[in-house]
N, C-alpha and C positions, 0 to 999 in steps of 0.2 A: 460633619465629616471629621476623622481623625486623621491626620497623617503621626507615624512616628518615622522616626531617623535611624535605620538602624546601621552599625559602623562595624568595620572588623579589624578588630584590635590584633590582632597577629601581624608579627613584623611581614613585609612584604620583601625581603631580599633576606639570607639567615648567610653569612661568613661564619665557616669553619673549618676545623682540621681533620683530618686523617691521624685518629694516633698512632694507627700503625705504617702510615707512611712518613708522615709529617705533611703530606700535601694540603693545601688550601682549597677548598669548594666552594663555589657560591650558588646558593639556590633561591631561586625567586619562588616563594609561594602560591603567587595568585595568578591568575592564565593570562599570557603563557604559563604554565610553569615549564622550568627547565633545572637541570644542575650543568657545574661547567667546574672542570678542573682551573685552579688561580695557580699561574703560573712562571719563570721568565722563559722566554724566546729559546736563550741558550739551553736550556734542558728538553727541549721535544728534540725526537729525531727525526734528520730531513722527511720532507713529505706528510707530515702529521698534520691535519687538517687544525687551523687553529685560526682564532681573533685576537689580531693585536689592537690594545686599548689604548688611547692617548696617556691613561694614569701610569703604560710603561711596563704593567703584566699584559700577561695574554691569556687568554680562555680557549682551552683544551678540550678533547671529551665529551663536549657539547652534546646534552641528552635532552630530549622533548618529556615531559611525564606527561602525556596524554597529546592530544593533536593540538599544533600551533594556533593560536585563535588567528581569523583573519581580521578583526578588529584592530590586533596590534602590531604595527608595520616592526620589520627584524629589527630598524635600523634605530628606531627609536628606542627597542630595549637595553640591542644593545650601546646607545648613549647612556640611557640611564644604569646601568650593567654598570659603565665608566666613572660613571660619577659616582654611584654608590663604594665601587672599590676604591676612587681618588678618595673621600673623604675618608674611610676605612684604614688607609695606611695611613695617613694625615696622621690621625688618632694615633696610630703604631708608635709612629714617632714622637710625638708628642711625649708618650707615654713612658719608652724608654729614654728620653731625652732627662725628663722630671726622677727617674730611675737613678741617671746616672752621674 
């Protein structure tokens, strides 16, 4: 019998901008997949459906690319949604810290 291991090397969450907005996206590649506007609180307007994140953004715009898996409960993505964007601006700052 052979087993191989096969892995998929593609990032599994991709943070990026808009360059003609300047807005933040985050997309998770693997199912779910979804995209979500990264964002603060204070720039939606009232009644704009949104998740606010413990790392302090909020997720906006919130798009399914294809049908939700039921495999994976919302709540736990988006915790990891949060975590992947805490350690994200962690980075940021870091970055422009060593910058400045």
């Amino acid at each position: 019998m052979h087993l191989q291991l096969v892995t998929d090397s593609t990032p599994e969450w991709i943070i990026g901008e808009d360059t003609g907005t300047g807005d933040a996206w985050l997309v998770r590649t693997r199912a779910p997949r979804l995209i979500a506007r990264v964002c603060h609180r204070s720039t939606l307007e009232v009644g704009t459906p949104s998740i606010q994140l413990g790392c302090g953004v909020t997720l906006a715009e919130v798009r399914w690319l294809g049908a939700p898996s039921r495999q994976a409960s919302l709540e736990e993505l988006i915790h990891r949604a949060d975590q992947v964007l805490g350690d994200w601006l962690q980075r940021q700052i870091t970055r422009a810290s060593k910058v400045a």
